[in-house]
C-alpha positions in Angstrom: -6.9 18.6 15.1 -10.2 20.1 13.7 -12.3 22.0 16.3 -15.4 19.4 15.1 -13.3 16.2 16.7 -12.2 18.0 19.4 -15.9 18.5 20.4 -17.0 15.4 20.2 -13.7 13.6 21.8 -14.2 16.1 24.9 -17.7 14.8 25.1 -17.0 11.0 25.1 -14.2 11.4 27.4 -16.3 13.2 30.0 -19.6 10.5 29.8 -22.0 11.8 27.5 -23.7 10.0 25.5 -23.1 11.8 22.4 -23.0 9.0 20.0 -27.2 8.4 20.9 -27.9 11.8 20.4 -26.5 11.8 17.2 -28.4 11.2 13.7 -27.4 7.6 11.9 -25.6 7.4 8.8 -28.1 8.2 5.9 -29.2 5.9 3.9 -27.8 7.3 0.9 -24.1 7.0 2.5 -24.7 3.0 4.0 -23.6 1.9 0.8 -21.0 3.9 -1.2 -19.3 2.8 -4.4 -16.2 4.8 -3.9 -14.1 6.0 -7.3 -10.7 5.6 -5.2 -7.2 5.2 -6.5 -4.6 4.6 -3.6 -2.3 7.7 -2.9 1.3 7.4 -2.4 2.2 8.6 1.6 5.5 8.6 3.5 6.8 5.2 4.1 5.1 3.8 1.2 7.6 1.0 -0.3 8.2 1.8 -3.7 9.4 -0.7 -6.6 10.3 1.1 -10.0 11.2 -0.6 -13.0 12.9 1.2 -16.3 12.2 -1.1 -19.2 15.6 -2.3 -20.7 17.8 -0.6 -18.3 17.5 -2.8 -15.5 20.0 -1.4 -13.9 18.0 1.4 -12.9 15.1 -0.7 -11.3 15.3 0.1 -7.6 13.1 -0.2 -4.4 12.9 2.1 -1.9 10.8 3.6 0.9 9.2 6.7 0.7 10.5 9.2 3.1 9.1 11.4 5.8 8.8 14.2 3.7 7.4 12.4 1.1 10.5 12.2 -1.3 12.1 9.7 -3.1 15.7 9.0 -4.0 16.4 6.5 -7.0 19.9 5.4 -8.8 19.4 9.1 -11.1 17.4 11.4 -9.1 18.0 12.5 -5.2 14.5 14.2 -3.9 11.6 13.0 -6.4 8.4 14.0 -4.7 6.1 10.8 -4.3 3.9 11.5 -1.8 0.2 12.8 -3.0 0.6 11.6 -6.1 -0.9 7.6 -7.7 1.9 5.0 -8.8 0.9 5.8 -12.5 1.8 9.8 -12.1 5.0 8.8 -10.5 6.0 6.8 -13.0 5.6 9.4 -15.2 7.6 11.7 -12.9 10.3 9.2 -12.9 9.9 8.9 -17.0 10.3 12.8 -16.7 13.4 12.6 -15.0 15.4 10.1 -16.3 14.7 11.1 -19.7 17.7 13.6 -19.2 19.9 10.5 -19.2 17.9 7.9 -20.6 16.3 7.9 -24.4 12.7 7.7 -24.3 13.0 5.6 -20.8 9.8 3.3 -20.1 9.2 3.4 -16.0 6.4 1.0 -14.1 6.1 2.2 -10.0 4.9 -0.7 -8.1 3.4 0.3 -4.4 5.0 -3.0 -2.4 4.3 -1.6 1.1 1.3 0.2 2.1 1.3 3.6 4.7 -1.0 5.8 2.3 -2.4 9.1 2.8 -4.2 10.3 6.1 -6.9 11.6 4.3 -7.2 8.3 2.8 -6.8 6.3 5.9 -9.5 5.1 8.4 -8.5 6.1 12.0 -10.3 3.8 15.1 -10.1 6.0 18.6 -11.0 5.5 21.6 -12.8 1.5 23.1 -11.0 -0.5 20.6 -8.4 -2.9 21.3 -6.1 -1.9 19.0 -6.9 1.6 17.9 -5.1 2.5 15.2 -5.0 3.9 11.5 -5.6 1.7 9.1 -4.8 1.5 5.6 -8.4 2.3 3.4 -9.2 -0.4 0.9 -12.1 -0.7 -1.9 -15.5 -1.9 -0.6 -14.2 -1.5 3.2 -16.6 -1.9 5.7 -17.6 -1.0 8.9 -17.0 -4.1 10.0 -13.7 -5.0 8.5 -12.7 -1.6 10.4 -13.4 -3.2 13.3 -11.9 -6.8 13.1 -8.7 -4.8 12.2 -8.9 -3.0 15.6 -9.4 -6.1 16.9 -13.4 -5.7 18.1 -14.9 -3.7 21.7 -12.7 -3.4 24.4 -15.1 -4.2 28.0 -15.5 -0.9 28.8 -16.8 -0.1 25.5 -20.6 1.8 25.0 -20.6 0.8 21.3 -24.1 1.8 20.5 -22.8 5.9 21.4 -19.9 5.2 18.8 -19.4 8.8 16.5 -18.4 8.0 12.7 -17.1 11.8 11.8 -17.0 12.1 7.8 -16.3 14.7 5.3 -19.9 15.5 3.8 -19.6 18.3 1.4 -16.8 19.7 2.6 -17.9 19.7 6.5 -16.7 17.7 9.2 -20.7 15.7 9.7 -20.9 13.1 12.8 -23.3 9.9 12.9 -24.0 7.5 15.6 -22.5 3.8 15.1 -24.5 0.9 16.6 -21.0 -1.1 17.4 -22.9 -3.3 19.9 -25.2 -4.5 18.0 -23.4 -5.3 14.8 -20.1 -6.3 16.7 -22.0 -8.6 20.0 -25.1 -9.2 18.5 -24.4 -9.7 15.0 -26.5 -7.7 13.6 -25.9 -6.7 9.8 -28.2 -4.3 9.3 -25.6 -2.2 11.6 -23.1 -2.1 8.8 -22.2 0.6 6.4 -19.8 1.3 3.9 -16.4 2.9 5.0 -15.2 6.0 3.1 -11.5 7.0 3.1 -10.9 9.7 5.7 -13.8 8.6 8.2 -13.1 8.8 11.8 -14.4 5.8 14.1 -14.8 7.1 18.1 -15.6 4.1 20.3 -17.2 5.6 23.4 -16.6 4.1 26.9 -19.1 3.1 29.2 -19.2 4.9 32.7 -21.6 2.4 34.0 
């Protein structure tokens, strides 16, 4: 764990209101169009298809240490890499046994990347990583952690983001988009953000 996150998670867990001392996101980061194509993690579920040799389609999870194994090839690294390099990985491979072979790599089952993942610590109710889809929001983040737990100070929420290469923390006001409704609270999520829901000590 980055020193950065350890900082600020120290902080909330001791009562500080770190979250309102913090800037807010900038306007120019509210509303990001992000380029983004999914990266393959471990336990991915992975559907490859060789054109005219079905017997070589196969499904499989990805495993732990990011390998695959398929009817021809034992250890074919998956992990890090989109379904269309894969596939031309898998071309790659089987082309020792297979003339010209034609290979499709379908993602069926979604883990991902953590660097592409959004992780929700802290007040929620279900913290948890979740998987980062285009034009996420803030607020889809938090219906998938299931909203503020009651002890929750969601106005001294930390977003940490990777700004430049450099761990940069924002204030979240998770009260008043989350209890009060307000819009104007929301903000697009990027992959690799970091939501902190602070607790309330009074």
């Amino acid at each position: 764990m980055k020193a950065g996150l350890v900082t600020v998670l120290a902080a909330l867990l001791v009562g500080c209101a770190v979250g309102g001392d913090l800037p807010p996101v900038p306007d120019a980061q509210v509303n990001v169009e992000v380029d983004y194509d999914y990266i393959i993690g471990p336990g991915d579920e992975i559907a490859i298809f060789v054109w005219g040799n079905s017997e070589l389609n196969s499904s499989s999870p990805v495993r732990p240490d990011g390998k695959l194994t398929t009817h021809l090839v034992e250890d074919l690294q998956a992990s890090g890499k989109t379904s269309t390099q894969l596939a031309r990985d898998v071309e790659a491979a089987y082309s020792e046994y297979v003339r010209q072979p034609v290979v499709s790599v379908t993602v069926t089952g979604f883990e991902g990347v953590p660097d592409q993942s959004v992780r929700v610590m802290g007040e929620a109710v279900d913290p948890q990583q979740i998987t980062y889809k285009k034009h996420m929001t803030l607020l889809d983040v938090m219906i998938a952690a299931g909203g503020l737990t009651e002890y929750a100070a969601g106005n001294k929420s930390v977003l940490i983001r990777l700004v430049d290469g450099k761990e940069v923390s924002y204030n979240l006001r998770l009260d008043d988009l989350v209890k009060q409704g307000d819009i104007s609270a929301n903000l697009s999520i990027m992959p690799g953000d970091i939501v902190i829901i602070a607790e309330s000590w009074f």
